[in-house]
C-alpha positions as CSV (number, residue, x, y, z in Angstrom):
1,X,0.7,5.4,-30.2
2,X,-2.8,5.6,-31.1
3,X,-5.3,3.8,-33.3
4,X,-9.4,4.0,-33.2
5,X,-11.3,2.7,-30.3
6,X,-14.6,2.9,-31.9
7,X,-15.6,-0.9,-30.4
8,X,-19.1,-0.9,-32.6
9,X,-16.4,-0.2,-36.0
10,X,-15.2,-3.9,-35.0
11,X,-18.9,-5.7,-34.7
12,X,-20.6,-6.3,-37.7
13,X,-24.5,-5.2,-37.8
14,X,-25.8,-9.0,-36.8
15,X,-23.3,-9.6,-34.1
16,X,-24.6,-8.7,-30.4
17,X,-22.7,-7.2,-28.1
18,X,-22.8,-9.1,-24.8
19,X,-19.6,-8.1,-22.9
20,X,-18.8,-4.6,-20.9
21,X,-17.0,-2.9,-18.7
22,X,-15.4,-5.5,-15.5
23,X,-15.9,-3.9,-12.3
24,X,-14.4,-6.7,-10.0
25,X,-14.2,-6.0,-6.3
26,X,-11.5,-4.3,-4.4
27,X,-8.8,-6.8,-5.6
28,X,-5.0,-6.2,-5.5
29,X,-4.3,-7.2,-8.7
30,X,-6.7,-8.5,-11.4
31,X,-4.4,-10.8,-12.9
32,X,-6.2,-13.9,-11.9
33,X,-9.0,-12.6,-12.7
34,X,-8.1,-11.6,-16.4
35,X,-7.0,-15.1,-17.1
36,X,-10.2,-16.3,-16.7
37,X,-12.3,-13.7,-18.5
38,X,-9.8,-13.4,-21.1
39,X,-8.9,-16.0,-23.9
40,X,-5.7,-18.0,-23.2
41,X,-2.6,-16.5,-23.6
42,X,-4.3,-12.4,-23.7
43,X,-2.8,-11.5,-20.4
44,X,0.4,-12.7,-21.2
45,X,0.2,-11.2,-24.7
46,X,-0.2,-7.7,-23.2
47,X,2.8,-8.2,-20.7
48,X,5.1,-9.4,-23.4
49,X,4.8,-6.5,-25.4
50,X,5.3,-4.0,-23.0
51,X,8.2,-6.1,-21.8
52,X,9.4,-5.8,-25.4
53,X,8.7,-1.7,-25.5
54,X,10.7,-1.6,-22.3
55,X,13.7,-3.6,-23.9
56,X,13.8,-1.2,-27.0
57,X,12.5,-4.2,-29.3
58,X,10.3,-1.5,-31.3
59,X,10.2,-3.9,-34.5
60,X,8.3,-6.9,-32.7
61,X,5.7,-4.6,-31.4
62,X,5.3,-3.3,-34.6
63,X,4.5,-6.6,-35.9
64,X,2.0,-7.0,-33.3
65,X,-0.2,-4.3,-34.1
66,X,-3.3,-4.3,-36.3
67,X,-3.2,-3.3,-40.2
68,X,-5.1,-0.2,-39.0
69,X,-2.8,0.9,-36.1
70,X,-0.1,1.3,-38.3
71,X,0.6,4.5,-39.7
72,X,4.3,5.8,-41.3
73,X,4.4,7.5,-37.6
74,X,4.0,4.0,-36.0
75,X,8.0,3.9,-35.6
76,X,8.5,7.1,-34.0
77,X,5.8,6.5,-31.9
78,X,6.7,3.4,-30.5
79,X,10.3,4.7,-29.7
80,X,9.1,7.2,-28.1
81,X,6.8,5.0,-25.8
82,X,10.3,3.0,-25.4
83,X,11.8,5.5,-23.8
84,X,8.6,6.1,-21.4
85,X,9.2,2.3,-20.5
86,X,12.9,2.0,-20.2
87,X,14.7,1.1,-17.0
88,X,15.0,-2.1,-15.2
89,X,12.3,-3.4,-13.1
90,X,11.7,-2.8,-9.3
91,X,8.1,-4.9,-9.0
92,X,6.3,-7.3,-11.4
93,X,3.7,-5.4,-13.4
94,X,0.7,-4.9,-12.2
95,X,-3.0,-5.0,-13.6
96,X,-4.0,-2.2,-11.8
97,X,-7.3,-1.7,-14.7
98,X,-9.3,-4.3,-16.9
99,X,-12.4,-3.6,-19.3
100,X,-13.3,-6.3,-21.7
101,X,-16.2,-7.0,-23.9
102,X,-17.1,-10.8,-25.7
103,X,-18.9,-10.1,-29.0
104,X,-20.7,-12.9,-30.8
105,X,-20.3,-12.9,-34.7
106,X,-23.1,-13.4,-37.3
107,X,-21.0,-16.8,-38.1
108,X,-21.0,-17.9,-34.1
109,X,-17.5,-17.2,-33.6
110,X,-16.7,-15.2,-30.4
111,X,-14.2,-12.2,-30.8
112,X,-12.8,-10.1,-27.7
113,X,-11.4,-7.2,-26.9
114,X,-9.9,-6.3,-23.8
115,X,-7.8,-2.9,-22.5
116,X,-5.3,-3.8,-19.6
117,X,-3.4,-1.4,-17.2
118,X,-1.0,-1.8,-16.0
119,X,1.5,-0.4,-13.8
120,X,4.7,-0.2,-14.1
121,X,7.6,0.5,-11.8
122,X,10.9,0.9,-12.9
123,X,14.3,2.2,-11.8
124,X,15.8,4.7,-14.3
125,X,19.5,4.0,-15.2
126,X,20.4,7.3,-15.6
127,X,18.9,9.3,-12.3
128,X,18.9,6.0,-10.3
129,X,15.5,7.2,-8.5
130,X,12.4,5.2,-9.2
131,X,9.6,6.2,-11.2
132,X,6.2,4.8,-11.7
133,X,4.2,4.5,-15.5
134,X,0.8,3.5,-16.3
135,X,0.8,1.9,-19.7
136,X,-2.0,0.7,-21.3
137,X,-2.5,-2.2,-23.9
138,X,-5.7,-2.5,-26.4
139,X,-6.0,-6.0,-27.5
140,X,-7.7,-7.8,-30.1
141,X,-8.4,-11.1,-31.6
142,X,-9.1,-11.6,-35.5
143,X,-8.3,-15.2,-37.3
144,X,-7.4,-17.3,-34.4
145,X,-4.3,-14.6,-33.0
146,X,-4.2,-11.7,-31.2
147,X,-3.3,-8.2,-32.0
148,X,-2.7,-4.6,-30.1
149,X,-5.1,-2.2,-31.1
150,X,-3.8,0.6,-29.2
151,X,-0.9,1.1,-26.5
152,X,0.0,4.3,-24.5
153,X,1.9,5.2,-21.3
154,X,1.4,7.8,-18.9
155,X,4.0,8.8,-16.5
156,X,2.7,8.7,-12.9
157,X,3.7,11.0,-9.9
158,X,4.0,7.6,-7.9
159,X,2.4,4.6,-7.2
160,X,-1.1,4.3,-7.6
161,X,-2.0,2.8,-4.3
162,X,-0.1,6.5,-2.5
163,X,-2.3,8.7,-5.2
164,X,-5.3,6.9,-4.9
165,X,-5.6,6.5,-1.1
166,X,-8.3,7.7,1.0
167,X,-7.0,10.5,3.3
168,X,-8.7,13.7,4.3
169,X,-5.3,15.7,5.0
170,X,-5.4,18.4,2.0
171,X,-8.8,18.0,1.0
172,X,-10.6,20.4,-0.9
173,X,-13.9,22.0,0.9
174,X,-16.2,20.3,-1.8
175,X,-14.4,16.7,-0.2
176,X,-15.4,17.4,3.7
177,X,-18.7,18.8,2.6
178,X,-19.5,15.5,0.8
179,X,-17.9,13.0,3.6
180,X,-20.4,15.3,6.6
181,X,-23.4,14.5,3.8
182,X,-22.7,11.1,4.1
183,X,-22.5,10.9,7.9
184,X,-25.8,13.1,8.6
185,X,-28.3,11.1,5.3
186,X,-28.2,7.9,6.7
187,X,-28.7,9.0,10.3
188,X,-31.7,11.0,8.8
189,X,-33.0,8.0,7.6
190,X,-32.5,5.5,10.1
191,X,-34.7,8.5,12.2
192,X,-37.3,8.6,9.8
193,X,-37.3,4.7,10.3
194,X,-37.7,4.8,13.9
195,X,-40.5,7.9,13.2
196,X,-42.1,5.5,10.7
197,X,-42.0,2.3,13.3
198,X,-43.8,4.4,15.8
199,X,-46.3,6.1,13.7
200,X,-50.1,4.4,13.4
201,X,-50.4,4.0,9.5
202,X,-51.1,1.5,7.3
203,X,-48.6,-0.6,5.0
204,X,-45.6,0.5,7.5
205,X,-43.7,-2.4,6.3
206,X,-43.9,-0.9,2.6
207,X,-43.2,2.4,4.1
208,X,-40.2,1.1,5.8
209,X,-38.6,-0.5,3.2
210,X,-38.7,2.7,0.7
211,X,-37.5,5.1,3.3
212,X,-34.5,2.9,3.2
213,X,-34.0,4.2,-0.8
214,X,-32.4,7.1,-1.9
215,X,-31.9,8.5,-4.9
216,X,-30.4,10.0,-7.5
217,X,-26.7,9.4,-6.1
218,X,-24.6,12.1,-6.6
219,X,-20.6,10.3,-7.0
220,X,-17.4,12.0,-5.9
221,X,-13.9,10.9,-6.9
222,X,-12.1,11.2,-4.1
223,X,-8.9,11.8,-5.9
224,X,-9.6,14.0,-8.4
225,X,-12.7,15.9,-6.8
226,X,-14.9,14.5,-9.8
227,X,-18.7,15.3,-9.3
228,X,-21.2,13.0,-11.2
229,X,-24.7,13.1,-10.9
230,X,-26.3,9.0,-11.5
231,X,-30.5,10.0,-12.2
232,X,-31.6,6.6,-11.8
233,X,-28.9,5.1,-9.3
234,X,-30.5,3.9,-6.2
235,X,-28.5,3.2,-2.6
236,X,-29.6,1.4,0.4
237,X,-29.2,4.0,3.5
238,X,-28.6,6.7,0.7
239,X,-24.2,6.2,1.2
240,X,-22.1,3.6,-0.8
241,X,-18.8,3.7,-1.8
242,X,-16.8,2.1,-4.6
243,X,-13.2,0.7,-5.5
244,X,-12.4,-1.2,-8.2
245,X,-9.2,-2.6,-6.8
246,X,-6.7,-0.6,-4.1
247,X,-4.8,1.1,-7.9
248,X,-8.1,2.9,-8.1
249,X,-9.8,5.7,-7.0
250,X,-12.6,5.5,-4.0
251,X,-15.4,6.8,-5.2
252,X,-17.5,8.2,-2.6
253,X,-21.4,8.2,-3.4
254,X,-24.2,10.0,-1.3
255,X,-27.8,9.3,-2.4
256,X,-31.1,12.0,-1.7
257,X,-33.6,11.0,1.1
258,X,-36.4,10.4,-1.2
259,X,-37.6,7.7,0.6
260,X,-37.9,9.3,3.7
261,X,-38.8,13.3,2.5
262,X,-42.1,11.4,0.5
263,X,-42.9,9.6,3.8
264,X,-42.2,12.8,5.8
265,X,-44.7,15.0,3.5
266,X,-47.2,12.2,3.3
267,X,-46.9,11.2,7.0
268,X,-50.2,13.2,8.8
269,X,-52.0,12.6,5.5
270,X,-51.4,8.9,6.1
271,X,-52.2,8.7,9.9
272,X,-55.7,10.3,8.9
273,X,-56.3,7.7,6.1
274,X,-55.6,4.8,8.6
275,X,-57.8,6.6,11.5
276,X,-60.6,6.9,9.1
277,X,-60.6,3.6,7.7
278,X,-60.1,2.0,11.5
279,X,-63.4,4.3,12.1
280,X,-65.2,2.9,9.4
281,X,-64.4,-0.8,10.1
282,X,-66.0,-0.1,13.5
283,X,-68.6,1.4,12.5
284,X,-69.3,-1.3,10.4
């Protein structure tokens, strides 16, 4: 089932927007972390109603959803996410993806919204085998309760932490291109460090510090191969990498030299500008 997710159709002109995306730390599972972002009771809230999905209750969710997510397809659409969620439990669920956003309303209330992940394992009654389902729960609160915006499920090929782990076995050529990038940059910088240490210029300490930067960082998603270029990203030793929490992807992030190419091209040009003005101070 699917409803709107434009966010600014839910904040009035005068309200400002102060909340965004959570990016939390390589976590195992955001749980605790949700209960303290979120308003009492959200985390739960979201739980309960895919427990409720997965037990066939279609009517209760129903009533849970906002006037605008229901449509005269809401029925079949929630059976059919049912059926997605049936089987008994293997695990506890867990919050393998959070965003959430705090919006403050012309009349100084605070509203949220939050969309929750979570990951689902289950044992199907009729196979027996165990199967794995992402399902994902939009929440809302209006008048002092909360509501589901939106809800879907995606069937997963296995657990998250097996799809998302970092291997190189089967990688594509664009993958071990990007991981010998990352090994050679900083190495090229820490060079043009030991170049810049050596070499009689003025400001080294200045010069040091912005060899250190690269930039723009070009990001690959190590599980689905995903290139994106970041124009005004900026990484120390031009290499980072980044993973929300072990259910997500590693994404791998190589930065361009610009630090240490300027200093390179400007290197002889700045040797003569410090011999000239030692010349001139002894002169004088």
């Amino acid at each position: 089932m699917r409803a709107d997710r434009d966010i600014i159709s839910l904040v009035p002109r005068r309200a400002v927007l102060i909340g965004a995306l959570a990016l939390l730390g390589c976590a195992r599972d955001l749980g605790p972390v949700a209960k303290k972002a979120l308003p009492p009771g959200a985390e739960e809230f979201a739980r309960n109603s895919i427990a409720l999905l997965g037990r066939g209750d279609w009517a209760a969710v129903g009533e849970m959803l906002t006037s605008e997510a229901r449509t005269p397809d809401t029925p079949a659409q929630l059976a059919a996410l049912g059926r997605e969620l049936a089987g008994s439990l293997t695990d506890s669920l867990a919050l393998a993806g959070l965003q959430f956003t705090s919006t403050l309303m012309g009349s100084g209330e605070w509203r949220h919204w939050a969309s929750l992940s979570y990951q689902v394992p289950l044992l199907d009654a009729t196979s027996g085998s165990r199967r794995y389902v992402l399902a994902t729960v939009e929440e809302k609160d209006s008048l002092g309760k909360l509501w589901v915006v939106r809800m879907q499920s995606d069937r997963l090929a296995g657990p998250l932490e097996r799809i998302n782990a970092f291997t190189i076995r089967g990688k594509s050529l664009l993958h071990y291109l990007m991981l010998g990038v990352a090994v050679l940059v900083p190495l090229f910088i820490i060079w043009v460090e030991v170049v810049c240490v050596r070499a009689p210029i003025r400001r080294r300490w200045a010069w040091m510090l912005l060899i250190l930067l690269g930039g723009p960082v070009v990001a690959l998603n190590w599980t689905t191969g995903e290139l994106q270029v970041k124009e005004l990203a900026v990484t120390l030793l031009g290499v980072g990498w980044l993973r929300s929490t072990v259910y997500a992807p590693m994404i791998l992030q190589v930065a361009v030299p610009i630090g240490a190419i300027i200093f390179l091209a400007r290197r002889y040009q700045l040797m003569l500008q410090a011999r000239h003005t030692n010349s001139v101070q002894k002169t004088l």
